[in-house]
N, C-alpha and C positions, 0 to 999 in steps of 0.2 A: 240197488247195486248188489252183485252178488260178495257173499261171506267166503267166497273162496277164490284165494286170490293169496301169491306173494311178494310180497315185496321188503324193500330195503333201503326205506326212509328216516333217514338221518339226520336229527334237526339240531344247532345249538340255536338257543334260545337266549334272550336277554335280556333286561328290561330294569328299569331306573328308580329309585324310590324319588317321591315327590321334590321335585327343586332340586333333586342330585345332593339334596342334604345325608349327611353321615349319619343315616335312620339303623343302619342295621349295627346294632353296638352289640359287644359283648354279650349283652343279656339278649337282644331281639334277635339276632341271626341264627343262634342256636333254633329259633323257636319256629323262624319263617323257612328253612328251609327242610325242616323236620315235615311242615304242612305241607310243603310244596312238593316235597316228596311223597307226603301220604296222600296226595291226589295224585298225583300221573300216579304211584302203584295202582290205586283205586280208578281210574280210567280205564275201560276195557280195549286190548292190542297194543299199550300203548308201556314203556319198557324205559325206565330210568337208568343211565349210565353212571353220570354225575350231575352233582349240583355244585355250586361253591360262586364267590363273587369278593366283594369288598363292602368296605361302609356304606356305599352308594346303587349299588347293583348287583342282582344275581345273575347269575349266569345255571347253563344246564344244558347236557348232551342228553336224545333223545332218541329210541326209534317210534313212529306212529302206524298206524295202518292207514292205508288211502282212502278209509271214508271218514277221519280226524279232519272237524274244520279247526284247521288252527289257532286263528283270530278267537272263537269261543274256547279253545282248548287255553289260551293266555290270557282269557279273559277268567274264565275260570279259578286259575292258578293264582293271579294275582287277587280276584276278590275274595279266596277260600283262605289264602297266608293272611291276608290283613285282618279280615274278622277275624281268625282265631287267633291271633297273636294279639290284635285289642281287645279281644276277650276275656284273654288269660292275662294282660298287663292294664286291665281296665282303669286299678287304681292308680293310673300316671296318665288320664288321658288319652290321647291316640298315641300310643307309639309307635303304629307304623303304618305310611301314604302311599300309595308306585303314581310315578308321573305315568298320564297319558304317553301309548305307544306302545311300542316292545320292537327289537328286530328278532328275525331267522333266517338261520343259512342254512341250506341244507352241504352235506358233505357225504363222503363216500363212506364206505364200512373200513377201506385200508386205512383212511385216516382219523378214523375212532380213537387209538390209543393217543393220539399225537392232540387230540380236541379235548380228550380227559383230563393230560396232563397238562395242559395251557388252563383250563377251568380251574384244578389243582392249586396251581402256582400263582391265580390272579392276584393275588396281594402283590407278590415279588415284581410282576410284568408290571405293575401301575409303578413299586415304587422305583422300579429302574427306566420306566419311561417305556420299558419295550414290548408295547401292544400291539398284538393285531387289525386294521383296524377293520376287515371284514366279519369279523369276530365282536366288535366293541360298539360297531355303531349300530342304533336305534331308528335314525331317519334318513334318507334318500340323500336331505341337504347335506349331512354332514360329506358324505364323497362328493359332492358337487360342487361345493363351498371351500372344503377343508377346514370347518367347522362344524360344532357343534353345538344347534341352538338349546339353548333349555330353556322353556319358560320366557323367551325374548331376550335372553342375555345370550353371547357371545361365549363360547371357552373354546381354547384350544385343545385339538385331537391331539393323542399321545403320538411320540415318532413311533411311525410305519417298521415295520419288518417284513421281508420277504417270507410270503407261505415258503414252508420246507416241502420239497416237491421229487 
């Protein structure tokens, strides 16, 4: 594939810690998303806007280059944040899992600033309920269903909001 080429691939990216348990506390979030960050810098073409999430989830706006398989680019990310964050917090055991999966959406570049600042704010969006939910969900079912399975159990998706358009 040739190395010259432009483009304006825009990913958010998301994905769950194991069992949707509240893994990323205080001490561990600081640490996962420092890693997750120091790998896409260290990715070659590949260009970190934000990162940010909740207890349960990171989130992160993204551009790639078209020859990023993604699937190994979050596969990656998640195996590079877990070892070094049980690395470095080895004497408490694992302290931090990611469930199987991840979603991504791609979006445009006009709506970059509007995907930062919803990344931004994710604590606020969960606790007022008002998620995106093309933005939140990880698997196919949950827009199909209007659920979201984890692990075999049932939860519900947060209420919907209309994309700002």
């Amino acid at each position: 594939m040739s190395h010259n080429y432009y483009s304006e691939i825009n990913l958010h990216l998301t994905w769950h810690t194991k069992e949707s348990s509240p893994l990323l506390t205080d001490r561990v979030e600081p640490l996962a998303h420092r890693y997750v960050r120091q790998k896409i810098v260290n990715t070659p073409g590949v260009f970190v806007h934000e990162i940010g999430g909740t207890e349960t989830h990171i989130q992160s706006a993204v551009s790639v280059p078209p020859t990023l398989l993604i699937s190994e680019f979050v596969g990656q990310l998640k195996g590079a944040s877990s070892h070094e964050v049980n690395k470095q917090l080895s004497l408490h055991g694992t302290a931090l899992q990611w469930q199987a999966g991840y979603g991504v959406v791609s979006f445009g570049t006009g709506d970059l600033e509007w995907v930062k600042q919803y990344i931004r704010d994710q604590r606020e969006h969960h606790a007022q309920g008002k998620t995106h939910d093309r933005l939140e969900r990880i698997t196919e079912l949950e827009s199909e269903h209007g659920r979201s399975p984890v692990n075999g159990a049932d939860k519900p998706i947060a209420s919907r909001q209309p994309n700002p358009a």
